[in-house]
Residue, then its C-alpha position, 0 to 999 in steps of 0.5 A: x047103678x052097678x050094685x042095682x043092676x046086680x041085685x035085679x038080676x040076682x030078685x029075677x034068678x031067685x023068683x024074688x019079685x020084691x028084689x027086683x021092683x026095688x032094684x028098679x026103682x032105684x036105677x030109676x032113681x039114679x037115672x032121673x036124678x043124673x038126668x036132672x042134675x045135666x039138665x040143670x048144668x046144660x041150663x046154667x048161664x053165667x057171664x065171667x067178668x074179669x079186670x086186673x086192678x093195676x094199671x102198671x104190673x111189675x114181677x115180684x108185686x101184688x097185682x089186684x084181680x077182681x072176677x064178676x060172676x052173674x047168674x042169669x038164670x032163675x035157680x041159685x048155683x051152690x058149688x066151688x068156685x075158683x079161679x085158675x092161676x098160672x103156673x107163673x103166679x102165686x096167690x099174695x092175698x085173698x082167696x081165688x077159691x071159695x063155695x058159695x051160692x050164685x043168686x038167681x039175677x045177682x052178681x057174685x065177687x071174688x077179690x085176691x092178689x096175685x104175684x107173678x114171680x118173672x117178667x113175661x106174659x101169664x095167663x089167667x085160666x078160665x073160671x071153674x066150678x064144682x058142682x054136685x047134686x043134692x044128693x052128694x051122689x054126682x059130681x061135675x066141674x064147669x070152665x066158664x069164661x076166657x083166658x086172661x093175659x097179664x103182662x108183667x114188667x122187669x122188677x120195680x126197683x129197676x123202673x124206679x132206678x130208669x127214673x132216677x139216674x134220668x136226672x143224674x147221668x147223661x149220654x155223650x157219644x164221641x162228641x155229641x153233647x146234652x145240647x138239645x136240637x133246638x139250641x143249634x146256635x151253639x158251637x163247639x170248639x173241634x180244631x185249627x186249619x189255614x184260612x181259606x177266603x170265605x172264612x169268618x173274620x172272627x175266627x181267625x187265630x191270630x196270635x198264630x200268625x207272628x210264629x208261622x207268617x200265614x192265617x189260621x182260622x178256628x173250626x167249631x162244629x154244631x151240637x146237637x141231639x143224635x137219633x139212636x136206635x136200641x135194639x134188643x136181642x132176645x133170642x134162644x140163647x138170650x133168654x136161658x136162665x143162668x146160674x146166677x139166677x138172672x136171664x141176659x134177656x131180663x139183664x138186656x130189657x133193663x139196662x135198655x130202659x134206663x138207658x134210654x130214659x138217660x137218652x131221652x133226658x139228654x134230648x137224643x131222641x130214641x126208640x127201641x126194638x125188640x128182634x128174635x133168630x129171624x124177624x123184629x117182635x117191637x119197634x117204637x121209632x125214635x122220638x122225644x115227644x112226651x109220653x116216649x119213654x112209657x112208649x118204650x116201656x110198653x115195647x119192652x114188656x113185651x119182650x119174651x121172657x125167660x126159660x130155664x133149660x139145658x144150655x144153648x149149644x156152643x158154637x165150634x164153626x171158626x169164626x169168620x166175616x161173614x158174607x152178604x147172602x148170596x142167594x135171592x128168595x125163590x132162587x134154587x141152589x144145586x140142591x134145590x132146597x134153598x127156594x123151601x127154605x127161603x119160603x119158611x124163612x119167610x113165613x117165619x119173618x112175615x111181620x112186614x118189619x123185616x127180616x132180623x136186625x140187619x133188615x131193620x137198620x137197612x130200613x132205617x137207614x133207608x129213611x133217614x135222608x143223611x141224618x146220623x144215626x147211632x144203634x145200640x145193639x144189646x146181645x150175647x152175640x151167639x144167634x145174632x153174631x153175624x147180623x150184628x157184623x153186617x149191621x157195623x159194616x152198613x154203618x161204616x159204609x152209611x156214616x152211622x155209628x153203632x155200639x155193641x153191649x156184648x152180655x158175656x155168656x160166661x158171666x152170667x153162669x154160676x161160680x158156687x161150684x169149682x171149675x175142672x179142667x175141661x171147663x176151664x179150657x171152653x172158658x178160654x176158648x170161649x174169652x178167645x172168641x169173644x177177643x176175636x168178635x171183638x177186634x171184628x167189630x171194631x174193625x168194621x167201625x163199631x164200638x163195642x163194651x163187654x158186660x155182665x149182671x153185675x154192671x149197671x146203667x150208670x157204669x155203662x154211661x161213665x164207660x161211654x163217655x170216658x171212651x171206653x167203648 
């Protein structure tokens, strides 16, 4: 267009009238054919249809992607079209690009396999085409259709090991058997006390009362099934990735599912829960109907995925107990700005399901008219630290019970390179820290178990019912 521009000036400045009449026309040329070829992109209607194949998607499998493209108008589409992956996914077989001629009136396929490398939701970007004129002098690129979300699970191996151990191990907890609730007839042998009138005659322990002169009877206690609530921490912290190549976060959501299928198939009815800094993202209450734990399943794939990323800060405040909130929302300290950050706070927690942990185990307690209940807490302790330590003292002061599975930070680090001074010092400040939060815990009644990625399911289960934790 320049180059016409130029030679219609230069035919007007030398008096040569051909020059210019050429120029003409062929800016004139360029114009209507520009024109011609937006008019026909304007006029291009095309439906984008697209379907993941796989009714189950898993990170590091193939997951089968079919897009549908109509043409409805009445002139053939020739270009490029290709489908936009994310940055998360890679092409495992087909083609996600091909040039081809969209049909007046006719739908057009394209077929490929994608493979998310992690767990985590991933978004299909919106169809492009390349187009160009027929002379090859223009050239445009279209987006059409929506965004696709694709939400892959944890490694398939490990959905295979959550079926597998189901019928191998199973949970006992401080005295709770595999006994179903159904079966309450059953008891349990639990000590020896004097006799008191009222007492069953058959359970008197006679051959006691030759040596001692007085009755004593035998006590049993009821089995039966304990409700118990996972919760799942995956905060900042819980979702950098580590040197070893696995975020707790993706070691947290794994050993979450199979323990609650090892639950499940105990017949203690279990639910989980999904929480952040400040509110609970999932929660599947605690159930033992049919379909439970694919409903778990669902809640834990959608847990937030992992990042890679400079370290979470370390924490040098001394760690102490911590307190119950002494300020109420809308309630102005001296400095005034408690009321601005209690309403961000709450607009930062507004999902109606509570604030944090705490708040969930308040309202489940809340609702639970007296039954015991058991909460499994899987967090590194660094965000959540201090709503865990309420969340063991509301259990002691309820008659609950809580276990903690600690994901030791430092073992989820790299140990290819050698370790200098002043990293072997934080690593023992950072184990007397653990000791510390440890004898706190248990101080305020909780369980508690140290992990790392190495451990498994079934070692945890083993741990447990030895009473380790």
């Amino acid at each position: 267009m320049l180059f016409c521009v130029g030679s219609a000036l230069a035919g007007v400045l030398f008096t040569n009238l051909s020059w210019v009449i050429a120029s003409t026309a062929v800016a004139a040329l360029f114009v209507y054919g520009r024109s011609m070829f937006l008019s026909e992109i304007e006029g291009t209607r095309l439906d984008v249809e697209r379907t993941t194949l796989d009714e189950m998607v898993f990170a590091g499998e193939p997951i089968s992607v079919k897009v549908d493209v109509l043409n409805k108008t009445d002139v053939p589409v020739v270009g490029v079209v290709e489908d936009m992956l994310p940055p998360e996914a890679e092409l495992a077989g087909g083609a996600n690009r091909i040039t081809t001629v969209l049909q007046p009136r006719t739908i057009t396929s394209l077929n490929y396999s994608i493979r998310l490398v992690k767990r985590g939701t991933a978004r299909l970007g919106k169809l492009k085409i390349h187009r160009e004129d027929t002379l090859g002098l223009f050239s445009e690129e279209q987006a059409i259709g929506e965004q696709t979300a694709v939400s892959a699970h944890t490694r398939k191996a490990s959905f295979d090991t959550a079926r597998r151990i189901a019928g191998k191990e199973h949970f006992e907890y401080a005295g709770v058997s595999r006994m179903p609730a159904a079966i309450l007839r059953e008891q349990e042998f639990q000590g020896i006390r004097e006799y008191v009138p009222g007492d069953r005659v058959r359970d008197i322990f006679w051959k006691a009362y030759p040596k001692l002169g007085k009755l004593l009877t035998k006590t049993y206690v009821k089995e039966g099934s304990l409700q118990t609530m996972i919760f799942v921490d995956c905060g900042r912290s819980m979702r950098l990735m580590k040197g070893h190549g696995i975020a707790k976060v993706d070691h947290a959501v794994d050993l979450s599912m199979q323990l609650s299928n090892v639950l499940l198939s105990s017949l203690h009815p279990t639910g989980v829960a999904v929480f952040d800094e400040v509110s609970i993202l999932q929660q599947t209450r605690p159930s033992l109907g049919r379909h439970q734990f694919e409903t778990i399943v669902r809640a834990l794939k959608k847990a937030p995925a992992s990042f890679e990323g400079t370290d979470a800060p370390e924490s040098t405040t001394e760690l102490t107990e911590p307190t119950e909130p002494l300020a109420k929302p809308g309630k102005a300290n001296d400095n005034g700005d408690s009321s601005e950050f209690l309403s961000v706070v709450a607009r930062l927690g507004g999902t109606g399901k509570g604030i944090g942990l705490e708040g969930a185990m308040k309202k489940i307690v809340s609702q639970s008219k007296g039954q015991e209940q058991l909460f499994i807490v899987v967090s590194d302790l660094v965000s959540s630290r201090d709503a865990v330590l309420l969340g063991a003292r509301l259990c002691k002061r309820s008659g609950n019970r809580m276990l903690v599975l600690h994901t030791c930070d430092d073992w989820y680090k790299g140990a290819d390179e050698p370790v200098d001074v002043a990293e072997a010092e934080q690593l023992y400040s950072n184990m007397t820290r653990n000791r510390k939060m440890e004898a706190m815990l248990r101080g305020a009644g909780a369980s508690y178990l140290r992990i790392g990625p190495a451990d498994t399911t079934s070692r945890i289960v083993r741990s447990i019912r030895r009473g380790v934790a």
